[in-house]
C-alpha positions, 0 to 999 in steps of 0.5 A, a space after each residue: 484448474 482446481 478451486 484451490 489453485 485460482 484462490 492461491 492466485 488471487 490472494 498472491 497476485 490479483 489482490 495486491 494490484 487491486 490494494 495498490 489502485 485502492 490506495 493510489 486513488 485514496 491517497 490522490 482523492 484526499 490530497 486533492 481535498 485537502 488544504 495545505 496542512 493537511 498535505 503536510 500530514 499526508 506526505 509525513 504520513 506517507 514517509 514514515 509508512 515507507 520507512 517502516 515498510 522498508 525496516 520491515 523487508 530489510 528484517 525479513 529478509 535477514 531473519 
């Protein structure tokens, strides 16, 4: 297999899982620290990315 073509695999697959786990135990270890306000903001942080990321794919999709 060519350099070229285990890059290409990397970045579509490996790096994507390995971004999701970051940010899963990021998200866990901050609400585990945090007090209750701080959950607030975490949670409306975490809805409004998901709104976004979801107008985002609906726009791409159909553009």
């Amino acid at each position: 297999m060519s350099i070229d073509i285990i890059l290409k695999l990397m970045i579509k697959f490996i790096l994507p899982i390995v971004v999701f786990i970051a940010a899963v135990y990021g998200i866990s270890y901050f609400w585990n620290n945090s007090n209750s306000k701080g959950k607030k903001m975490i949670a409306l942080s975490l809805i409004i990315a998901f709104i976004i990321g979801i107008s985002l794919t609906i726009y791409l999709i159909f553009d």
